[in-house]
N, C-alpha and C positions, 0 to 999 in steps of 0.2 A: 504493500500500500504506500508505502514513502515514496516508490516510484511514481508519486501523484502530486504529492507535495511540491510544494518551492520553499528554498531555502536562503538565508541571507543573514546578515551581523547587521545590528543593529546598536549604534553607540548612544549610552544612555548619558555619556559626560564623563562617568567614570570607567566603566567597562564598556567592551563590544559583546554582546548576548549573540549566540545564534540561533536564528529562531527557526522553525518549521510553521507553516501555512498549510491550511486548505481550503479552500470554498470559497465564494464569490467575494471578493472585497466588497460588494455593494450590499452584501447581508449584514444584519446582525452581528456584532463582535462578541467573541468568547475567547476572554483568554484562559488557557488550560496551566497553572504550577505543579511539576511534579516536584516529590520528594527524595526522598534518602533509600539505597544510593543509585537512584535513576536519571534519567534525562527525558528530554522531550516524547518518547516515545512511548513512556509509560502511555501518556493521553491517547495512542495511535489508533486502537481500537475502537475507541469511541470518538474520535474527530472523523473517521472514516463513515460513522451511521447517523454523523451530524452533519457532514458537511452540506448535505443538501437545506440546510435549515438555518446556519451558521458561517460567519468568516471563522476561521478557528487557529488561533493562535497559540502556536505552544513553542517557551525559547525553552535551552538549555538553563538555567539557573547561574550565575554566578559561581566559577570554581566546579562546576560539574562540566566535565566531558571538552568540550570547544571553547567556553567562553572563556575572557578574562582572568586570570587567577593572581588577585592580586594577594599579596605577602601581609601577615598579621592579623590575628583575631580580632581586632578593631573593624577590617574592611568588611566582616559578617554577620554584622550587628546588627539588629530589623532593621532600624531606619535605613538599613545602606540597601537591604533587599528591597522594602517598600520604596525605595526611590527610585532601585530599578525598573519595579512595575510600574510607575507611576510613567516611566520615561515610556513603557511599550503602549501605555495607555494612548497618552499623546502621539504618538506615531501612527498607529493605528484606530484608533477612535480621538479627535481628538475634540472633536463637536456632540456629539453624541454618548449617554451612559450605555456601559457591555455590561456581560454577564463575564465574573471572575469564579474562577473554578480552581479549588486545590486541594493536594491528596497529600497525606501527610507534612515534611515538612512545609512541602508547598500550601496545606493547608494552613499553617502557621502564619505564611505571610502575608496571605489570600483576608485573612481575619485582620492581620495587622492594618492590609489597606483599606479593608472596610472600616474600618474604627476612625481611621485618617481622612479617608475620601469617599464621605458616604456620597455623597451628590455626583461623583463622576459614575456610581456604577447603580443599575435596572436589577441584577439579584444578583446573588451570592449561594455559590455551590460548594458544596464540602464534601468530600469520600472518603471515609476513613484519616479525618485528621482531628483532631482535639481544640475544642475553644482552650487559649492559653491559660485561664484563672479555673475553668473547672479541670483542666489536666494537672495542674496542679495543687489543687486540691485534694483529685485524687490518687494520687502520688502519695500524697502527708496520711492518709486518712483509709485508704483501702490497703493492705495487706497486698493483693491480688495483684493490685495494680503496681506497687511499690516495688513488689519484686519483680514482676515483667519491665517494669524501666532501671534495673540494673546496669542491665550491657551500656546506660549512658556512663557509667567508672570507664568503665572498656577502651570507648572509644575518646575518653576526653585525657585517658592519662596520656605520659610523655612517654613517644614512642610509638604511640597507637596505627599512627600511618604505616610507620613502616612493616609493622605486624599483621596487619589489615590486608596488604600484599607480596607478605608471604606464600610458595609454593601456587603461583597465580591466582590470587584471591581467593584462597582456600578457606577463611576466616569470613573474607567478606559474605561467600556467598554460601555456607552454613547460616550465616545470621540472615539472607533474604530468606530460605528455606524454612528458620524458624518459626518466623512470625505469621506464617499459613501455610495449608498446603499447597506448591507451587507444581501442578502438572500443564501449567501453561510454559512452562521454563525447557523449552526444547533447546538441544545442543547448539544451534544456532543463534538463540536468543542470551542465551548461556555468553554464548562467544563473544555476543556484541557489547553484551555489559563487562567484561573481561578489556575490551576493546575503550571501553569510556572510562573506568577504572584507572587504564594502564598511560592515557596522556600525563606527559610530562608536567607534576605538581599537581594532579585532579586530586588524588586522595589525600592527600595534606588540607586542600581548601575544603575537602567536602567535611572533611571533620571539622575546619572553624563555626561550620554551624552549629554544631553539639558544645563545643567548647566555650563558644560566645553566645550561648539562648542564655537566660534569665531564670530557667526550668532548673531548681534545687529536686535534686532525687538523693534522699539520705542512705546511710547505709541500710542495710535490713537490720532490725533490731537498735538504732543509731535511735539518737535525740534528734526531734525535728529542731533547726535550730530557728535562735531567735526572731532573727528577719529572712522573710521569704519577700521578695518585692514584687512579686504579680501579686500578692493576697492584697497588697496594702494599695494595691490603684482603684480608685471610684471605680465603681461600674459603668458612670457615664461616659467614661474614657475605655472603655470595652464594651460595649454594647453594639450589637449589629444594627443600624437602623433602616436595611432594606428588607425587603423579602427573602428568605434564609430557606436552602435546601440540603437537609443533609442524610444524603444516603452513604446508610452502614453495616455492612458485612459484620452479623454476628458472631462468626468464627474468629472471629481476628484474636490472633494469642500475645500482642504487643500492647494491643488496645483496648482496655475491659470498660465493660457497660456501662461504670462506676463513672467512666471519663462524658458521659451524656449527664449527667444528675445538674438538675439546677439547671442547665445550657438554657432554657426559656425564661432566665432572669435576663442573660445579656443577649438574647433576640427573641423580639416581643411576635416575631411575624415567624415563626418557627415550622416547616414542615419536617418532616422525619420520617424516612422510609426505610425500613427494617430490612434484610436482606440476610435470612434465617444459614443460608449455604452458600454463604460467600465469609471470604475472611480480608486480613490486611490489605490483600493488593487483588481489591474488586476493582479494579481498570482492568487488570487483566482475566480475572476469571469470570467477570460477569458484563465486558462494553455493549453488550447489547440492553440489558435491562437499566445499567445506567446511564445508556444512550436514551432509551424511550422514558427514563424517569426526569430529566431534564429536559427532553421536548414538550415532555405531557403536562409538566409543571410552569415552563416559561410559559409557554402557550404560544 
């Protein structure tokens, strides 16, 4: 399907993104953020049964794969991701609110620019990623969950990069396996994440995301400590205030139930669509049903 695509960099001021296209520029904008540790592609199954409906925008991220990798946990900081979205916004929408879509940590950012730019965007999609004050919540306070976000020790100690792609991401890619069952992961797909992994300095930057988020995960059995700074920001300052879609793969064994609790304090326009057999990475075990749950919901 990429053979359908166009491709191009796009420079936001600070970095050049690479982004992938499909569908009519004159539709509808949807920008697609994937997460950790994917690139544009994760979205590829469902930009494909949307393009008839959609311009569908999907770059690389920051330090994933193609794009820029600039040097120090500083340049990973929300506001420097949210700025990047903000620049593809203007580029591509620049008169007009899209629809922003993201899936893990893309999901993170997805929530960041909705907090920031509610007036540039018409709704807001989520799949499998966590509003930031209730993941961390449930982090301090569920067991379940506390322990499933462990592997954040992993990858944020010194050293982690290089450990990470040992014996050709033999580390990394036990840890996508873990988090669902992955029978969409054929040897070719395999290769290609192996392939974006292995650019010179990606896995270094793709870790400043974990290492530079604001997400305290204590030890198991540890004192929560005294200051947490997502707990301590107003809700007005995290509150969704568009129309909110978040479909979620019950299976998911990174992401527990625990992480939805409350989520309809910080968006009041809240849909939720449960997805019983599906897990972490419903882009790819399910783009058909999260293709038609976003067509059927923009409208």
């Amino acid at each position: 399907m990429e053979d359908k695509m166009r491709f191009e960099f796009v420079d936001t001021g600070e970095v050049r993104l690479h982004v992938a296209t499909l569908g009519d520029p004159a539709a509808p904008p949807m920008i697609c953020l994937h997460g950790f540790p994917e690139y544009f592609a994760a979205w590829a199954g469902v930009m494909e049964r949307l393009a008839d409906r959609f311009y569908l925008v999907a770059p690389d991220q920051r330090g994933f794969t193609l794009p820029d990798k600039p040097a120090g946990g500083e340049a990973y900081r929300v506001r420097k991701l949210v700025a990047d979205v903000a620049a593809l916004a203007d580029h591509y929408s620049p008169q007009k609110p899209f629809v922003l879509a993201g899936h893990d940590w893309g999901a993170s950012v997805a929530y960041a620019y909705a907090f920031a730019y509610p007036e540039r965007l018409s709704h807001l999609v989520i799949a499998n990623g966590p509003h930031p004050v209730t993941f961390q919540r449930a982090i301090l306070t569920d067991p379940a969950q506390g322990g499933a976000s462990q592997y954040f020790h992993k990858l944020r100690a010194p050293g982690a990069a290089t450990r990470m792609a040992e014996d050709d991401f033999a580390r990394t890619m036990r840890m996508l396996r873990g988090f669902s069952d992955t029978p969409w992961l054929s040897d070719a797909e395999a290769a290609a994440y192996r392939a974006a992994w292995g650019r010179a300095g990606a896995m270094e930057a793709m870790l400043h995301w974990y290492s530079s988020s604001p997400i305290v995960v204590p030890e198991v059995g540890a004192h929560v400590p005294a200051e947490v700074p997502l707990l301590s920001v107003p809700d007005e300052k995290v509150t969704v205030r568009v129309p909110h879609l978040l479909i979620w793969g019950e299976a998911d064994e990174a992401l527990r139930p625990s992480c939805l609790d409350e989520l309809e304090r910080y968006a009041p326009d809240l849909t939720i669509m449960r997805v019983k057999d599906a897990g972490h990475w419903i882009l790819h075990e399910k783009p058909g049903e999260v293709a038609e749950a976003i067509r059927t919901w923009v409208g």
